[in-house]
C-alpha positions as CSV (number, residue, x, y, z in Angstrom):
1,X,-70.4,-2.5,72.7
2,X,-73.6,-0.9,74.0
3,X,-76.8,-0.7,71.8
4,X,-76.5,3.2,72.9
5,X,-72.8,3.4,71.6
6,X,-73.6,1.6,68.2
7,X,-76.7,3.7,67.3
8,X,-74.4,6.9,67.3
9,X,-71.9,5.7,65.2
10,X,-74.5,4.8,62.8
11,X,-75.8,8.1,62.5
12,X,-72.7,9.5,62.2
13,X,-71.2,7.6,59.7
14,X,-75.3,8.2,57.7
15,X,-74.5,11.8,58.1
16,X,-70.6,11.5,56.5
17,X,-72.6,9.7,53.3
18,X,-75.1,12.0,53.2
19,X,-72.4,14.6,53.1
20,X,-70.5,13.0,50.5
21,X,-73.4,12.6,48.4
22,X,-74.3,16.1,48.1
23,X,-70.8,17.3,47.4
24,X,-70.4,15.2,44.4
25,X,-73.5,16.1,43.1
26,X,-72.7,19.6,43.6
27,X,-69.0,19.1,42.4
28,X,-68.4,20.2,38.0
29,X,-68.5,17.1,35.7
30,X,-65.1,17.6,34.7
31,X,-62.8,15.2,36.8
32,X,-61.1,17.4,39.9
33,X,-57.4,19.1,38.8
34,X,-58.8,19.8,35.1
35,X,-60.0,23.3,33.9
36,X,-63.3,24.0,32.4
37,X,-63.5,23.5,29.3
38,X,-63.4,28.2,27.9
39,X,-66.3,29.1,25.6
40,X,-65.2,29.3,22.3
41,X,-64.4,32.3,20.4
42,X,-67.2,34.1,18.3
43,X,-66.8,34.8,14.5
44,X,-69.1,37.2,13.0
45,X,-69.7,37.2,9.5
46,X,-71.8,40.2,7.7
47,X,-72.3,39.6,4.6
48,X,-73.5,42.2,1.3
49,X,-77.1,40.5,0.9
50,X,-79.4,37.8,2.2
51,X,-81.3,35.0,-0.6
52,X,-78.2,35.3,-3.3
53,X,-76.5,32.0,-3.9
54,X,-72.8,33.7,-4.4
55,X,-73.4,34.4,-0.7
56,X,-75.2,31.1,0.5
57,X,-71.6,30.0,-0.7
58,X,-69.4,32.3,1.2
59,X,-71.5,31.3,4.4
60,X,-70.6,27.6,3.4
61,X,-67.0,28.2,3.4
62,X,-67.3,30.5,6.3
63,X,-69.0,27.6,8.6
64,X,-66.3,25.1,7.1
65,X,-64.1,26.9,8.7
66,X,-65.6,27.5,11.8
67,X,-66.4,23.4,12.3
68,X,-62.7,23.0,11.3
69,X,-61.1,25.7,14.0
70,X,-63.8,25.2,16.8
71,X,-65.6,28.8,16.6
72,X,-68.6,30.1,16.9
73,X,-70.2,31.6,13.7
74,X,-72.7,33.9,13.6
75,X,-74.2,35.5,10.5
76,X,-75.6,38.7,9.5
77,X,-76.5,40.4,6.0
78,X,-78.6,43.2,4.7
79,X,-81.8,42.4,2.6
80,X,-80.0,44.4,-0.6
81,X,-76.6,44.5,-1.8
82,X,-76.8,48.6,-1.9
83,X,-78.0,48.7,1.6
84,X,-75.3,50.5,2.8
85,X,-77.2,52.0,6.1
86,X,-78.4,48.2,6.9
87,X,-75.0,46.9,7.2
88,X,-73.4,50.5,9.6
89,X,-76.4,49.4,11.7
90,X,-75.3,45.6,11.1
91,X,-72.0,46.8,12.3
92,X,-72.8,49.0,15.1
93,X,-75.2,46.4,16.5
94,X,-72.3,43.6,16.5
95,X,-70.1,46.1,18.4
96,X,-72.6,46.9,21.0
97,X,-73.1,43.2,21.5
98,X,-69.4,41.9,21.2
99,X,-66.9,39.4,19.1
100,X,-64.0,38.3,18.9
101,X,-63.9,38.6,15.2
102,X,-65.5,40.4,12.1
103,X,-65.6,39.0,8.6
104,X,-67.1,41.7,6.4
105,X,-67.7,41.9,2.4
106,X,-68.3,45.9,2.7
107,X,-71.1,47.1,1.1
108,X,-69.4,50.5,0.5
109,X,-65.7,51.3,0.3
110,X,-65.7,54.6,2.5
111,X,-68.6,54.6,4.6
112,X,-67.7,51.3,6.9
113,X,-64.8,52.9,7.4
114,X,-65.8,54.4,11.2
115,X,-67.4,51.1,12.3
116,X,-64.3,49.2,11.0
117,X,-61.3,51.2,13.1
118,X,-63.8,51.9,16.1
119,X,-63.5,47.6,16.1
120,X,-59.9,47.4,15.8
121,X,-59.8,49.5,18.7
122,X,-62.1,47.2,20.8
123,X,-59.2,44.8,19.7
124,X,-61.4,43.0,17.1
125,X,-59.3,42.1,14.3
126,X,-61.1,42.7,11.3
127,X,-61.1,40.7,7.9
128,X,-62.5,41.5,4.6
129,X,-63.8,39.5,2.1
130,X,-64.9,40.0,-1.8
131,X,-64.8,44.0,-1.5
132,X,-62.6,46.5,0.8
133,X,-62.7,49.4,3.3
134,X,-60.3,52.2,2.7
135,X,-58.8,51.7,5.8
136,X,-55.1,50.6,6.7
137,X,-56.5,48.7,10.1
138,X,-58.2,46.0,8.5
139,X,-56.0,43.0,9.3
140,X,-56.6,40.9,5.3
141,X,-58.3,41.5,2.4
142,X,-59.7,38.1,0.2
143,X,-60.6,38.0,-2.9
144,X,-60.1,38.4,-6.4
145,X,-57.8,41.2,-8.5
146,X,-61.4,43.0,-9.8
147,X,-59.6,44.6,-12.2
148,X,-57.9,42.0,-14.1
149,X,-61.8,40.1,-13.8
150,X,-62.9,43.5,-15.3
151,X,-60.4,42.9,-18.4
152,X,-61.1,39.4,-19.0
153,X,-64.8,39.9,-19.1
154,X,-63.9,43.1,-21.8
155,X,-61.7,40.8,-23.8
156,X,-64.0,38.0,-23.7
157,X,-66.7,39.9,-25.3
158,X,-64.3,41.8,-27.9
159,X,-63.6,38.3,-29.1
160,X,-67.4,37.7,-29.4
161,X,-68.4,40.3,-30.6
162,X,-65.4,41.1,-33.0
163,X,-63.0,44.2,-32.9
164,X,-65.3,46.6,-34.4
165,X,-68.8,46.6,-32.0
166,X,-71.0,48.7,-29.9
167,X,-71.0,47.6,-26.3
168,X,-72.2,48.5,-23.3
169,X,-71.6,48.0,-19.4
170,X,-74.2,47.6,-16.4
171,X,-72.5,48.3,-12.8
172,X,-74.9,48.3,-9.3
173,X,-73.6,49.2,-5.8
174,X,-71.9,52.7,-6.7
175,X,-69.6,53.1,-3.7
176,X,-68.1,49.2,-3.7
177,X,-64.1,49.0,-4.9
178,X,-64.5,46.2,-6.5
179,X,-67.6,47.4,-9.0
180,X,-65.2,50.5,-9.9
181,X,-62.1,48.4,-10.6
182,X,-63.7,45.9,-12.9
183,X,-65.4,48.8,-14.5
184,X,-61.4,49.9,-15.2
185,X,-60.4,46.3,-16.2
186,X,-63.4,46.5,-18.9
187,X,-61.8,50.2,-20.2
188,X,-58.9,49.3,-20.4
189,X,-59.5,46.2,-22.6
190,X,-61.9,48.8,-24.8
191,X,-58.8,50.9,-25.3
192,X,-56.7,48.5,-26.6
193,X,-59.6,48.1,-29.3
194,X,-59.9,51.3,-30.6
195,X,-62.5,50.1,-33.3
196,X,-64.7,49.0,-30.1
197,X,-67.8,51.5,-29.4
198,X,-68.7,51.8,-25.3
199,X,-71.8,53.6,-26.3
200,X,-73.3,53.7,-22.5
201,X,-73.3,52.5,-18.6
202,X,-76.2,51.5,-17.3
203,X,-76.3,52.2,-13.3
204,X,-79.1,49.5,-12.1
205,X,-78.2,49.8,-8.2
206,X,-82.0,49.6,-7.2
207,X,-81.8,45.8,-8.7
208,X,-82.3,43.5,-11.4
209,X,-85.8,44.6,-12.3
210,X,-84.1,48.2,-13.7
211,X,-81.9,46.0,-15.3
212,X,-84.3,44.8,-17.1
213,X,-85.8,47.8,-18.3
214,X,-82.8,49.0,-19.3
215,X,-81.8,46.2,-21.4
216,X,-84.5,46.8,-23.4
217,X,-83.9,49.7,-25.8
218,X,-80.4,48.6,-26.4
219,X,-81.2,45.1,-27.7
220,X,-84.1,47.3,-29.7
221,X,-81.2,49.6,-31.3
222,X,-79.1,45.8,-31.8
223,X,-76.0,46.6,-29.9
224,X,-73.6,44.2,-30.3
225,X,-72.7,43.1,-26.9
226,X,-73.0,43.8,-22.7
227,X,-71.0,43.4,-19.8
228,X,-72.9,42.9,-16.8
229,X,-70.0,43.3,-13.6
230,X,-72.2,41.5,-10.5
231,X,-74.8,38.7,-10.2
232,X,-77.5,41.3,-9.6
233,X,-77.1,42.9,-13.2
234,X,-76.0,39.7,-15.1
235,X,-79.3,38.0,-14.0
236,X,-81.7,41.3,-14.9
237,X,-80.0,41.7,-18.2
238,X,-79.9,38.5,-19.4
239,X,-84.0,37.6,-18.2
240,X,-85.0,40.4,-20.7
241,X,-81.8,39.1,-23.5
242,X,-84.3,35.6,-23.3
243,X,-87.4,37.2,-22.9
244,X,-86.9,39.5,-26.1
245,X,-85.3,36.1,-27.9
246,X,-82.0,38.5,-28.4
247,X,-79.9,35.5,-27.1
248,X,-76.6,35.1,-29.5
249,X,-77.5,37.5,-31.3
250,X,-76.4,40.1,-29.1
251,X,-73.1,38.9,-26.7
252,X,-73.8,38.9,-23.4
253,X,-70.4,38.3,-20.9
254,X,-71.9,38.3,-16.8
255,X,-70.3,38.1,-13.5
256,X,-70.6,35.0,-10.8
257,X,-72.6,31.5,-11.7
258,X,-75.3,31.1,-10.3
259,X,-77.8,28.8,-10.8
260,X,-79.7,30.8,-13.1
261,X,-76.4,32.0,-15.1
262,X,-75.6,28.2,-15.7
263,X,-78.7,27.1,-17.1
264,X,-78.8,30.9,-19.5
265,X,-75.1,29.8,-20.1
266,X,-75.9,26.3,-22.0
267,X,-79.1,27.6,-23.4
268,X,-76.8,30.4,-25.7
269,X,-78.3,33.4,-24.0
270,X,-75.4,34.1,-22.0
271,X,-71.9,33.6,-23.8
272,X,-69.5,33.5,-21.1
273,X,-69.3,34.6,-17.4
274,X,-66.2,35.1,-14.8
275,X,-66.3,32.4,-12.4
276,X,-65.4,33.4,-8.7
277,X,-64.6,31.2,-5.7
278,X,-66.9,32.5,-3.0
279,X,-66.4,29.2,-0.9
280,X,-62.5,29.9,-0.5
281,X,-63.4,33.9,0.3
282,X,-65.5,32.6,2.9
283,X,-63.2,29.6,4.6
284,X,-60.3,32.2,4.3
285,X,-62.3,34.6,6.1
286,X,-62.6,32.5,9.2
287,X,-59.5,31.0,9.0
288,X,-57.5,34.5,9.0
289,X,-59.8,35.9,12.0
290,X,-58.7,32.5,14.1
291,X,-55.2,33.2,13.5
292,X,-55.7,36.8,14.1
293,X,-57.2,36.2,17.6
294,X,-54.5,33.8,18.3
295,X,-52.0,36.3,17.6
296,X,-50.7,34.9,14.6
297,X,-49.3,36.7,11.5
298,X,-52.0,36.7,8.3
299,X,-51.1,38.0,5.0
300,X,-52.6,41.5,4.1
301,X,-53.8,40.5,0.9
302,X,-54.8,37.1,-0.4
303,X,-55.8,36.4,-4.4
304,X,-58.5,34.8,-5.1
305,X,-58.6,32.9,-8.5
306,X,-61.2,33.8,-11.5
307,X,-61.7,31.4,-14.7
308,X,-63.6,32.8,-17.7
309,X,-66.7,30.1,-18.2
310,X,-68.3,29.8,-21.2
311,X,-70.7,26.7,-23.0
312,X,-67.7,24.8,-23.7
313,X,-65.4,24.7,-21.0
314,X,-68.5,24.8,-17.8
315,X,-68.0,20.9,-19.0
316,X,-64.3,20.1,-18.6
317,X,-64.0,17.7,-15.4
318,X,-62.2,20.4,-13.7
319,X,-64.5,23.1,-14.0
320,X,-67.5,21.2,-12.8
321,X,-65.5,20.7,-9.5
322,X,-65.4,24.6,-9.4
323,X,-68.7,25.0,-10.5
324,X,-70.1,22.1,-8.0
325,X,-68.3,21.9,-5.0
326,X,-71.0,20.0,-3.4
327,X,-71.8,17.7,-6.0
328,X,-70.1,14.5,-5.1
């Protein structure tokens, strides 16, 4: 074979490697004949308020979920639970940016109601968590029956306090179901108690330092007892019940456990409080948006356990795993 002959096939056979070379670097990393891997679905997740521990819980069981079905979370809230313009604009803002999926605990019953249908008919399936919309296009609603919460907090405090007592009630977030249902939970327990005294309702929507102020000249004038129906009023009443050394003396039944409730809780200045499961609300969530994606039936309405806690009871070894989830 000539020299000339076997310098050409050289070159050739450089240029086929060459070739070769730069198609597999060029090629996908996936082996050839299998699909690229889709991007997952997004979850978003707008939540009442930011810096609360009830909702640092529902975001744990929210991103439980998400590991678990292989979505992406992604999670909004307003800086105040009352901020009901901060979460429309929440809302409009996910819309205009896209999702597959909303998870919302509404700060108002009525006024999400636009930003709610106009995502159902993007074809965003909608779930809500801890409070509703008045709307018949949400896909499930999660969480507890606020009424019968609402009674058991009433009857808790009538056996406290005793059948003849002067009580009163502190509500925040005006327009939210759930506050208004408790609020007839609590009534209706006061009418079965005829002897029982509702002498007023504190409205302390701005947050717990009205609370506060409010609590005072009723443990001045010795009422007998309170009902405080969220975190945000449980915590601004019972700071001024300690600070004023009313503790026992006057019955104080909150909402939600919270650090801070806990601790008022075995120190005597709070007597009892309704124990929610914001981790489930939150996992369920999720859960129900993947299925609703998918296509799959989800159940309209899902009940969400409460327990009434009280110094007692916050110890038996079942509690503690409700109280605790993390706690190993």
């Amino acid at each position: 074979m000539s020299a000339v002959r076997l310098c050409s096939r050289k070159k050739a056979l450089s240029a086929v490697l060459l070739a070769v070379g730069l198609l597999a670097a060029c090629s996908p990393a996936s082996p050839p004949g299998l699909p690229m891997e889709a991007p997952k679905k997004s979850v978003m997740l707008v939540m009442k308020m930011k810096n609360n521990e009830y909702w640092k819980t529902v975001q744990m069981g929210a991103e439980a979920a998400a590991k678990e079905f292989n979505v992406s979370l992604n999670v909004q809230a307003t800086e105040q639970e009352e901020d009901v313009p901060g979460q429309l604009a929440l809302l409009n803002k996910v819309l205009q940016e896209g999702t597959n999926a909303i998870v919302l605990a509404a700060n108002d019953y009525e006024a999400l109601v636009e930003p709610v249908e106009r995502a159902v008919s993007q074809r965003i399936p909608v779930i809500t968590i801890d409070s509703e919309v008045h709307s018949g296009k949400v896909k499930s609603f999660i969480g507890i029956n606020n009424f019968e919460a609402g009674r058991q907090a009433g009857e808790k405090l009538i056996a406290l306090t005793g059948p003849q007592a002067r009580i009163a009630v502190f509500v925040s977030g005006k327009g939210a179901k759930n506050m208004a249902e408790r609020e007839q939970g609590l009534l209706s327990a006061v009418a079965n108690n005829p002897r029982v005294q509702l002498i007023t309702k504190e409205d302390c929507s701005e947050g717990p330092q009205l609370c506060e102020e409010l609590t005072m000249p009723l443990l001045k004038n010795k009422i007998d007892g309170i009902v405080a129906l969220n975190a945000v009023t449980s915590i601004g009443v019972a700071k001024k019940v300690e600070e004023l050394g009313a503790g026992g003396r006057t019955k104080l039944v909150t909402f939600d456990t919270t650090p801070e409730e806990l601790e008022w809780l075995q120190d005597g200045v709070i007597q009892a409080t309704i124990m929610q499961n914001p981790f489930s609300m939150g996992y369920l969530g999720v859960k129900h948006a993947v299925d609703a994606m998918a296509g799959r039936k989800v159940p309209p309405r899902v009940e969400t356990d409460t327990k009434v806690i009280d110094a007692e009871n916050m110890f038996w070894s079942d509690n503690q795993k409700l109280l605790f989830p993390f706690v190993k």
